[in-house]
TORPA-4810 file (N, C-alpha, C, O; in nm, 3 decimals):
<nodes>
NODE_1_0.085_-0.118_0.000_0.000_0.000_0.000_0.089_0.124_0.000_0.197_0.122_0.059_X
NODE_2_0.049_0.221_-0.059_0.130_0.338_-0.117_0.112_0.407_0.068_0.040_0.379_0.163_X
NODE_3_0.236_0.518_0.039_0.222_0.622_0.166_0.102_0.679_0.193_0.042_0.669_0.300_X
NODE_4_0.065_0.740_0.093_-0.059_0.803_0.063_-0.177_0.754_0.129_-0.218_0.800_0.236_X
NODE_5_-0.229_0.664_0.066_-0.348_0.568_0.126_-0.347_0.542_0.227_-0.453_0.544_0.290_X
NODE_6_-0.200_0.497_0.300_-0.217_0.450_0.408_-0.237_0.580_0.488_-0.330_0.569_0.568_X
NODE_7_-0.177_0.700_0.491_-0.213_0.830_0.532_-0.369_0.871_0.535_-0.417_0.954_0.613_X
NODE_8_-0.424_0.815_0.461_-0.590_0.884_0.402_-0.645_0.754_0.453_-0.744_0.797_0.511_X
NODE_9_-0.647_0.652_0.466_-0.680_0.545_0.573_-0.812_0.513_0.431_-0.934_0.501_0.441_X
NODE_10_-0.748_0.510_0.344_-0.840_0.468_0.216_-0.782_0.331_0.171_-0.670_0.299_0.129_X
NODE_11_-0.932_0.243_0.201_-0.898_0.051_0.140_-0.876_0.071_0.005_-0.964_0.144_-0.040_X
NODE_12_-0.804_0.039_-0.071_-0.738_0.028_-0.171_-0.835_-0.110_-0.225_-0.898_-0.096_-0.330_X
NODE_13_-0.844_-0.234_-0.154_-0.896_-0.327_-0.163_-1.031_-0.360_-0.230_-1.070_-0.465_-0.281_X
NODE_14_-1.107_-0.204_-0.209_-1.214_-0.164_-0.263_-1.168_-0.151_-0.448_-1.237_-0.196_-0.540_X
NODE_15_-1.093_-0.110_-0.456_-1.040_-0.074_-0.604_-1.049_-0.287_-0.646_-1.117_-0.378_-0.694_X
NODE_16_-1.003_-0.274_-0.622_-0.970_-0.463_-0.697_-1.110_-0.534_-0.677_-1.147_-0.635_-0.737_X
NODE_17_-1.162_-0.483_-0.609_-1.286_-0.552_-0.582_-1.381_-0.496_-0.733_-1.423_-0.571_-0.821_X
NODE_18_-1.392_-0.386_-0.728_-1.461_-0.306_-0.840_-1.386_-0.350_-0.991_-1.462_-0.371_-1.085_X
NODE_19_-1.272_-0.359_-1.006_-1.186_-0.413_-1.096_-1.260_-0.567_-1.140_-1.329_-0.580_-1.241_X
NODE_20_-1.233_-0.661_-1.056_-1.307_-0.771_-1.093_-1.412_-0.762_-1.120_-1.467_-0.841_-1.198_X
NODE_21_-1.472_-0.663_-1.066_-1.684_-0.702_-1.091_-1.697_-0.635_-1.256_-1.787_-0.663_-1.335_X
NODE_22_-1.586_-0.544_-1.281_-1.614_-0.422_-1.393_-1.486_-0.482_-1.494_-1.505_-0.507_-1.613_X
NODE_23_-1.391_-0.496_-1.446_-1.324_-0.577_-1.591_-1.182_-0.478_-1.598_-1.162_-0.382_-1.523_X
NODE_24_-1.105_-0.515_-1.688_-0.974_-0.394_-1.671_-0.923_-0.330_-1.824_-0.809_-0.302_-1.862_X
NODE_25_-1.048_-0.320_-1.891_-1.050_-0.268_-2.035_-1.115_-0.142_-2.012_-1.214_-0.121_-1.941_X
NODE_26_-1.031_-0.037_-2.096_-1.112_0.106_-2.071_-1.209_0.115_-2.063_-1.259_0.182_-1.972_X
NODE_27_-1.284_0.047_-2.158_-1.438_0.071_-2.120_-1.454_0.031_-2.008_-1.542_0.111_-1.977_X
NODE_28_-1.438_-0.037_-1.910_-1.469_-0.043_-1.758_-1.469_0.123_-1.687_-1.543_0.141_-1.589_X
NODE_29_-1.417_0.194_-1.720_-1.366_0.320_-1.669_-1.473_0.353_-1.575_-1.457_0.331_-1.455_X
NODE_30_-1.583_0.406_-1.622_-1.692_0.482_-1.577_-1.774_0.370_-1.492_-1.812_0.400_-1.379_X
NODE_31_-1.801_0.250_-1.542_-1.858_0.125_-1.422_-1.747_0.146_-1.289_-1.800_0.173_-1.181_X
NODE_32_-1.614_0.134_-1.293_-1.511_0.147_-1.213_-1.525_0.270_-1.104_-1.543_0.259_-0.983_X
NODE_33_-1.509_0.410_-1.194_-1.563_0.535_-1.115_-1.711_0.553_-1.030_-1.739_0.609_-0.925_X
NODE_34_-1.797_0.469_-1.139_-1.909_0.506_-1.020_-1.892_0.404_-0.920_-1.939_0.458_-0.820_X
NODE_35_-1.851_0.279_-0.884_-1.845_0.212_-0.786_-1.778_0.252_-0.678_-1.830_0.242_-0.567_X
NODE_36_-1.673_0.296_-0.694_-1.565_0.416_-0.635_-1.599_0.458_-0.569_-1.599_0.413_-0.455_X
NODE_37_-1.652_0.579_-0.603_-1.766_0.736_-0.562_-1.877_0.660_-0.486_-1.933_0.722_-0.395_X
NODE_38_-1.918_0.522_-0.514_-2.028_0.491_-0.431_-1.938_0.456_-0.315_-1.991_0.507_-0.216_X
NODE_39_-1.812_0.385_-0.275_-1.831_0.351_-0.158_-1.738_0.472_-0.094_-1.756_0.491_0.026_X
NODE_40_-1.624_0.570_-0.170_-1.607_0.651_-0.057_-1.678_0.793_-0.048_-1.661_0.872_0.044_X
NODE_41_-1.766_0.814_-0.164_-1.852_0.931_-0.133_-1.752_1.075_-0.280_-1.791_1.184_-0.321_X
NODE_42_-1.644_1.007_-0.305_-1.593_1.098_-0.378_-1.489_0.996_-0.483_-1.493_0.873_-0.476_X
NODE_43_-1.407_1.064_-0.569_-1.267_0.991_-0.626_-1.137_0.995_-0.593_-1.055_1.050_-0.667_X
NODE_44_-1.096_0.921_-0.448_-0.991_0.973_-0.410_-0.863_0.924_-0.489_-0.862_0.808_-0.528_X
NODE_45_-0.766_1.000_-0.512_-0.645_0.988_-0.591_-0.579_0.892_-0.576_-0.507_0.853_-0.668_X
NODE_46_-0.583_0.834_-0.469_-0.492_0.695_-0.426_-0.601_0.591_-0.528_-0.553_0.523_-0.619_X
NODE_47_-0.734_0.591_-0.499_-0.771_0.508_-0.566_-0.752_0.513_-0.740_-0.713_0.422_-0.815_X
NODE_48_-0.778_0.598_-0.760_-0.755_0.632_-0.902_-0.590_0.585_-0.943_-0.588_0.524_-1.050_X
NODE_49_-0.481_0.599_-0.893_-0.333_0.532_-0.903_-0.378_0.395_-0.940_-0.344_0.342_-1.046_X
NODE_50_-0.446_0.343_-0.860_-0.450_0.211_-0.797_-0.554_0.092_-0.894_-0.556_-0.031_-0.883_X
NODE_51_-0.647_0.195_-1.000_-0.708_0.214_-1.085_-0.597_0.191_-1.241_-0.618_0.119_-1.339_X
NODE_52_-0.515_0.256_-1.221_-0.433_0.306_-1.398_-0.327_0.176_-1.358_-0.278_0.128_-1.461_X
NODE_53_-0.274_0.099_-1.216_-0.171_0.022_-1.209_-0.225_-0.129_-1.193_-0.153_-0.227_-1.174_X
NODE_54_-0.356_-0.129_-1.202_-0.422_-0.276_-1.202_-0.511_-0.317_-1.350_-0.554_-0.429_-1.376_X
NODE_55_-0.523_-0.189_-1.441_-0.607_-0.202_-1.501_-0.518_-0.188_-1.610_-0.398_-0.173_-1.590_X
NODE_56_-0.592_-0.193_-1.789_-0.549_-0.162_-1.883_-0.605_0.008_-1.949_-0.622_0.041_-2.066_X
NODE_57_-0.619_0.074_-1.848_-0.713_0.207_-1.863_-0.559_0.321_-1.802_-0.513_0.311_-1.688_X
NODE_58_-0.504_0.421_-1.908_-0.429_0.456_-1.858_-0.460_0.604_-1.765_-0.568_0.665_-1.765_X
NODE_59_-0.327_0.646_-1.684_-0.393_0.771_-1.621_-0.484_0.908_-1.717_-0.593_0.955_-1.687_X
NODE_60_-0.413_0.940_-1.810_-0.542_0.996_-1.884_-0.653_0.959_-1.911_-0.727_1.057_-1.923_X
NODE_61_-0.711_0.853_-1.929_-0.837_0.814_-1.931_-0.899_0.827_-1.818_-0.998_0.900_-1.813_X
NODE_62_-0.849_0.756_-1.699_-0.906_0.768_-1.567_-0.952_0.927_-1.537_-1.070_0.957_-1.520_X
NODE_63_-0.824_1.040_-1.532_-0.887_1.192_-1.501_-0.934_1.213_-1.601_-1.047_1.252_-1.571_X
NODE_64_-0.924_1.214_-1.710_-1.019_1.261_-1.838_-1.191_1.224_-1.816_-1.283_1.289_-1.865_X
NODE_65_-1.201_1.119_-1.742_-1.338_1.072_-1.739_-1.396_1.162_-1.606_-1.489_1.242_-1.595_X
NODE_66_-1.323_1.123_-1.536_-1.296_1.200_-1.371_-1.337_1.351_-1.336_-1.392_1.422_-1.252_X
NODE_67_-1.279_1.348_-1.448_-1.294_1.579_-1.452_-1.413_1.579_-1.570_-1.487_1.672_-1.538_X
NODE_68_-1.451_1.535_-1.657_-1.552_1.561_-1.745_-1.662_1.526_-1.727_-1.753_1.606_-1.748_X
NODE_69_-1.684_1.425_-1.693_-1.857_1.438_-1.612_-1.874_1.449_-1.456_-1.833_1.382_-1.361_X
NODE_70_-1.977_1.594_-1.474_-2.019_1.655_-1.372_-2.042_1.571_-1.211_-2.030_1.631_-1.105_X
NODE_71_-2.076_1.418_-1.222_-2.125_1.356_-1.133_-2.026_1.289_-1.040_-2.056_1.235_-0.934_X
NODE_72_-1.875_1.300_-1.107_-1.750_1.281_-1.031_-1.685_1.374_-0.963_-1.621_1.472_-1.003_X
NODE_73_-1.712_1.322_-0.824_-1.584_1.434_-0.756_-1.451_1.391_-0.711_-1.409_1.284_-0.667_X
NODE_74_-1.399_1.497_-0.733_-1.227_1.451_-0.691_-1.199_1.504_-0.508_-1.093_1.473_-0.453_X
NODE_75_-1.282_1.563_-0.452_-1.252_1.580_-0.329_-1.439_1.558_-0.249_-1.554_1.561_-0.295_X
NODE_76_-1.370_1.534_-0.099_-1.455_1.458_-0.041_-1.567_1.569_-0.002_-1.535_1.674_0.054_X
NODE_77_-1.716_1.532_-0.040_-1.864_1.648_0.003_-1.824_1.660_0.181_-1.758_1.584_0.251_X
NODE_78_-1.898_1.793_0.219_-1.941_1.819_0.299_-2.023_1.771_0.386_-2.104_1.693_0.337_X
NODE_79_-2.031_1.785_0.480_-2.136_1.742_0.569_-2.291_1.758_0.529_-2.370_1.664_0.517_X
NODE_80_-2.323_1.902_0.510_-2.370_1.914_0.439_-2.420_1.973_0.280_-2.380_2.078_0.229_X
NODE_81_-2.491_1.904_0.236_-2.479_1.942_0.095_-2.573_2.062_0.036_-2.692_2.030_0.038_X
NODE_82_-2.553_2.171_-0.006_-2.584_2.298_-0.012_-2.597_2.286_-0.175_-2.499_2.292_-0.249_X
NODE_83_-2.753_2.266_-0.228_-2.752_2.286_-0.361_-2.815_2.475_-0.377_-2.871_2.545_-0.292_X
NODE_84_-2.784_2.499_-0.484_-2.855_2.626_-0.455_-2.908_2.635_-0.643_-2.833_2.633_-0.740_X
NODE_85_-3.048_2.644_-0.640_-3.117_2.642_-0.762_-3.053_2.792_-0.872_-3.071_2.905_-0.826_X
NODE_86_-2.984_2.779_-1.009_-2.952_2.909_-1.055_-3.042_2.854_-1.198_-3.000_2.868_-1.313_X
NODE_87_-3.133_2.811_-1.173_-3.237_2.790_-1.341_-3.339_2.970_-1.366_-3.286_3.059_-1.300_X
NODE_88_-3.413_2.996_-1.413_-3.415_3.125_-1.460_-3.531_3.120_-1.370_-3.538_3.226_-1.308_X
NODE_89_-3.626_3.038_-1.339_-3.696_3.149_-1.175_-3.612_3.195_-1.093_-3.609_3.296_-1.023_X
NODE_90_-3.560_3.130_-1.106_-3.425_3.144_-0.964_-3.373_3.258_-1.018_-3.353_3.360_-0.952_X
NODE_91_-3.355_3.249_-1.109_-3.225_3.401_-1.129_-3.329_3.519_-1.105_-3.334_3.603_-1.015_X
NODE_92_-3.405_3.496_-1.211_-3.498_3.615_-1.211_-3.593_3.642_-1.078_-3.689_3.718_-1.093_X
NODE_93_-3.571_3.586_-0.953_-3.595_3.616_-0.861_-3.492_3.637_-0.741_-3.519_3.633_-0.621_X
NODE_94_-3.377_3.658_-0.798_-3.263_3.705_-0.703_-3.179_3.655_-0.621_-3.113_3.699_-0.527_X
NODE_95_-3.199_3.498_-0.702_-3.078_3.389_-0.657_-2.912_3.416_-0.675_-2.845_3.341_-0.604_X
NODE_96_-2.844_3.500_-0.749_-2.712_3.515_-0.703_-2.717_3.617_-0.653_-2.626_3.674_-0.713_X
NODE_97_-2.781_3.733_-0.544_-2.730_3.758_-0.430_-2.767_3.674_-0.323_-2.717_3.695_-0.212_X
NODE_98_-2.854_3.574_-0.343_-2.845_3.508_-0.225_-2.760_3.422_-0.237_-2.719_3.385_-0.127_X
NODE_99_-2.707_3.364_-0.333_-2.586_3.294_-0.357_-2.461_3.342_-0.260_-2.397_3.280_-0.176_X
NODE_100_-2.453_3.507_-0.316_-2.347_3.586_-0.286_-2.385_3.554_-0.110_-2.305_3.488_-0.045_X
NODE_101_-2.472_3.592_-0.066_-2.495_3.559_0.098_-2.438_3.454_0.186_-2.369_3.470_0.286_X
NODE_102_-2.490_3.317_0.119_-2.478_3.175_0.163_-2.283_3.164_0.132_-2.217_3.117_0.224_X
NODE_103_-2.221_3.201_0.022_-2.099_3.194_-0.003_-2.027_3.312_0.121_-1.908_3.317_0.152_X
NODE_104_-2.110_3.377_0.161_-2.001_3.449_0.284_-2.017_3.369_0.358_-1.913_3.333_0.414_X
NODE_105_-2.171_3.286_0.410_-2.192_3.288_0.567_-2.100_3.179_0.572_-2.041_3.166_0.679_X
NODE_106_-2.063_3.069_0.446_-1.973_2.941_0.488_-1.821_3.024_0.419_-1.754_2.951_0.346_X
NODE_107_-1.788_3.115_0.433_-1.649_3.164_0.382_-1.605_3.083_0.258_-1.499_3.019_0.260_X
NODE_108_-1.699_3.086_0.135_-1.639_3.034_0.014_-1.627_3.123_-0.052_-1.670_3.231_-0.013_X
NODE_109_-1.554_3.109_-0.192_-1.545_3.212_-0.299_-1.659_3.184_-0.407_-1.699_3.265_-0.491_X
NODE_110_-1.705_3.045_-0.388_-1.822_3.072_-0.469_-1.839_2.871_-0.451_-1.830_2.821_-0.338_X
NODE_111_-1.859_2.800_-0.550_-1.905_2.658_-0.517_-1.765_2.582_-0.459_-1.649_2.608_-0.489_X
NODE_112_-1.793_2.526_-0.408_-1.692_2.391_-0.280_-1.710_2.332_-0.162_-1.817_2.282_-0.126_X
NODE_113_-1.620_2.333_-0.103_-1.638_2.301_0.007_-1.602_2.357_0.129_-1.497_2.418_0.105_X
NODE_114_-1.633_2.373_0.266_-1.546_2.467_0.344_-1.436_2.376_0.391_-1.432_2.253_0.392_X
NODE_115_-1.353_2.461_0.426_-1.238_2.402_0.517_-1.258_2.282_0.623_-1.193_2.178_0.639_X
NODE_116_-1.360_2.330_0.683_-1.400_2.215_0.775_-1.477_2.094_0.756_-1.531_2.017_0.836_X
NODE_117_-1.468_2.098_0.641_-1.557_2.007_0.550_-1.746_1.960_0.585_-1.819_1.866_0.553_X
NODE_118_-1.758_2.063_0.651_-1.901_2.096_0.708_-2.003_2.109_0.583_-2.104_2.047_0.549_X
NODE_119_-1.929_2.225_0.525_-2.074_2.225_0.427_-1.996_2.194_0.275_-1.873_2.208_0.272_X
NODE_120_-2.067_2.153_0.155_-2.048_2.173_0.042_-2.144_2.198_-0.053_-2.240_2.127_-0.082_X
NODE_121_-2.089_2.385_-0.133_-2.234_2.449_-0.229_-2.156_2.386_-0.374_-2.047_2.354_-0.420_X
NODE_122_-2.296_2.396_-0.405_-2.320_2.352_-0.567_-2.426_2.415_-0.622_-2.542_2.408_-0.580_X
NODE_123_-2.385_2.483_-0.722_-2.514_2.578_-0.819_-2.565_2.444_-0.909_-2.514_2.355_-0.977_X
NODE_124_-2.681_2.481_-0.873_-2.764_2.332_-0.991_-2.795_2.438_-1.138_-2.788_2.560_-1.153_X
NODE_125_-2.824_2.344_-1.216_-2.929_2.416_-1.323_-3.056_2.446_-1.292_-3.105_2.559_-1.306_X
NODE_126_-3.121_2.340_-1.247_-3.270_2.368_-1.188_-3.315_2.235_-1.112_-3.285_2.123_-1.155_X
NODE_127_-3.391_2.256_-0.995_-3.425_2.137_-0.912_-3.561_2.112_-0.934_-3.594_2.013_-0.868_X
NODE_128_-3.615_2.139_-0.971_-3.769_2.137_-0.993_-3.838_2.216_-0.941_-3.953_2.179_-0.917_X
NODE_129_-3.810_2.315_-0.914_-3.950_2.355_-0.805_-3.934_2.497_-0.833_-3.895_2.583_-0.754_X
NODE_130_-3.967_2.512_-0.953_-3.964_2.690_-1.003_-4.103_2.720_-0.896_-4.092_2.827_-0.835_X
NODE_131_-4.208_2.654_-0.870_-4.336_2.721_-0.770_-4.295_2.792_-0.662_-4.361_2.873_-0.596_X
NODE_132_-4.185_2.759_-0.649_-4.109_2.775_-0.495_-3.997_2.877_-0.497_-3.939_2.907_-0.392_X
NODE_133_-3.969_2.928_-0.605_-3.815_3.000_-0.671_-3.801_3.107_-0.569_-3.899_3.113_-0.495_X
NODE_134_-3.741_3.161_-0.552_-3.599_3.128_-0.556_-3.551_3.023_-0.457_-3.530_3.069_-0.344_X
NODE_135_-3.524_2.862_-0.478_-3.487_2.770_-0.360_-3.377_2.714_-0.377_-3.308_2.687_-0.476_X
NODE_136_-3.363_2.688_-0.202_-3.226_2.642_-0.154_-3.257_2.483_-0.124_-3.365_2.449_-0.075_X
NODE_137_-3.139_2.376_-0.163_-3.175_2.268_-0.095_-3.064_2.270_0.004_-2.967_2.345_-0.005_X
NODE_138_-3.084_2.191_0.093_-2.997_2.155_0.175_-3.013_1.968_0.312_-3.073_1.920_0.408_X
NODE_139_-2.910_1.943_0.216_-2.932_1.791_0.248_-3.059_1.735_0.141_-3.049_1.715_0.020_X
NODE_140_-3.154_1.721_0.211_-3.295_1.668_0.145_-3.406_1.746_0.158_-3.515_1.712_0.112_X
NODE_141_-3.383_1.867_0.227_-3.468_1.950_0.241_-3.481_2.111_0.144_-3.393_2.197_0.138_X
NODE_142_-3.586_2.114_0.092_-3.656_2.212_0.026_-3.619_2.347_0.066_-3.526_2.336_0.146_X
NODE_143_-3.642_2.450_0.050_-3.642_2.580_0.129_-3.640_2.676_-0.024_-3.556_2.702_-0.110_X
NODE_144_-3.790_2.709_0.004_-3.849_2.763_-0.100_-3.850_2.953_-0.045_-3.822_3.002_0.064_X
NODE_145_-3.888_3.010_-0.158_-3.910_3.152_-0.146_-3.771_3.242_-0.082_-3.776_3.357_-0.038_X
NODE_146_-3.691_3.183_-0.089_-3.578_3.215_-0.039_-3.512_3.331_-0.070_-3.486_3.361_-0.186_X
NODE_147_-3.476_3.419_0.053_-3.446_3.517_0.066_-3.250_3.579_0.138_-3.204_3.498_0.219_X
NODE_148_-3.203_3.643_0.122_-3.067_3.670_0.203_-3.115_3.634_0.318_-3.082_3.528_0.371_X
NODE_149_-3.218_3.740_0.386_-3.223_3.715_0.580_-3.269_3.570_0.574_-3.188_3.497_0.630_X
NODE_150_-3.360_3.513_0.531_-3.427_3.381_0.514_-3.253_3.235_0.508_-3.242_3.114_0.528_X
NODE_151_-3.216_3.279_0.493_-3.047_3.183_0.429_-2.965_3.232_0.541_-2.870_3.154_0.548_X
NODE_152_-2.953_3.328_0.638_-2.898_3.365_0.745_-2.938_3.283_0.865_-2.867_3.245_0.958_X
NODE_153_-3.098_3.258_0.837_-3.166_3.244_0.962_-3.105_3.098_0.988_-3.041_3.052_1.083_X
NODE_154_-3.158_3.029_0.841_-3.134_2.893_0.789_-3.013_2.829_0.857_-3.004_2.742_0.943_X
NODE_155_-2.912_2.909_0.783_-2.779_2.836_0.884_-2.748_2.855_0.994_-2.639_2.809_1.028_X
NODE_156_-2.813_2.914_1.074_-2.775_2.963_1.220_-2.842_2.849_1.283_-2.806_2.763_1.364_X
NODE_157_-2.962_2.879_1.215_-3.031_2.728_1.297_-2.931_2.601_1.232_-2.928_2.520_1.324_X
NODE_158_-2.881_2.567_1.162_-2.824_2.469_1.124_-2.710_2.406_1.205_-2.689_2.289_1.235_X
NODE_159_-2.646_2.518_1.229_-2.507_2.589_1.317_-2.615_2.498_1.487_-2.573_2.408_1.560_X
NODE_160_-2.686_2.534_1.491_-2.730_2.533_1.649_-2.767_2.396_1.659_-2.728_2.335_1.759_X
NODE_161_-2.845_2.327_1.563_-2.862_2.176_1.552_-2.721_2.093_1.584_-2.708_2.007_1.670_X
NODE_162_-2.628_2.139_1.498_-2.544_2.064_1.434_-2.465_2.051_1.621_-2.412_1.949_1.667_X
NODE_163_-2.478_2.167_1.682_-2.355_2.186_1.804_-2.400_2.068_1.899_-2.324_1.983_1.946_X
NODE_164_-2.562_2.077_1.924_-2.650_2.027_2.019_-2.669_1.837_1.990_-2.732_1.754_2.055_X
NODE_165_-2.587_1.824_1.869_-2.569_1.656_1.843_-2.464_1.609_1.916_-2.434_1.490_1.912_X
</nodes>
């Protein structure tokens, strides 16, 4: 096991496992990645090595697939997950300053993750629920009509849940 992995306390073992079920011809690539992402939640780099040195799929293929569709991440989500709707109710009802809001209250520059790996924002295209525009999801929950003070209140209470666990 590389330094790395063993540092990031990431089973490698998981990789060979996914390897056998998915095969070690490029086209396995994307069966390979989503199995991945399913069991550690993201694409961590050790696995991906571990990916290009067991398989017949070389390292460009692996990040090429990795970085080009949207549904792969290369670093690990947040605690919680902060979608924020930017489809055109949303805009046209004043979703990037509330964007601009929610990106101070977790100190981002705009979509990621924070430092503390507490929260992670993501601008969607649209979630469904233009009835509701301008909305925030967060985790599994809705939060419609959404406003700056309304997204203040939101995480404070979030902040106060989260301490009281």
């Amino acid at each position: 096991m590389s330094q790395l992995a063993a540092a990031s306390n990431i089973d490698l073992s998981v990789v060979g496992d996914m390897i056998e079920k998915c095969g070690t011809e490029p086209d396995a690539v994307i069966p390979i990645l989503l199995g991945l992402q399913d069991v550690f939640g993201y694409l961590p780099i050790e696995a991906l090595r571990e990916v290009t040195e067991k398989t017949d799929i070389t390292p460009a293929q692996v990040y090429g697939v990795a970085t080009f569709y949207a549904q792969f991440r290369l670093e690990p989500l947040g605690e919680h997950m902060v979608r924020v709707c930017h489809g055109t109710s949303c805009h046209v009802r004043g979703i990037v300053g509330i964007t601009d809001t929610i990106c101070d209250l977790l100190g981002l520059e705009g979509e990621g993750t924070t430092e503390d790996r507490k929260y992670t924002l993501e601008k969607v295209a649209c979630l469904g629920c233009c009835s509701l525009s301008p909305v925030v999801m967060i985790d599994d929950k809705v939060y419609g009509g959404m406003t700056r003070k309304k997204a203040k209140r939101i995480f404070k209470q979030l902040e106060r849940e989260d301490t009281e666990q």
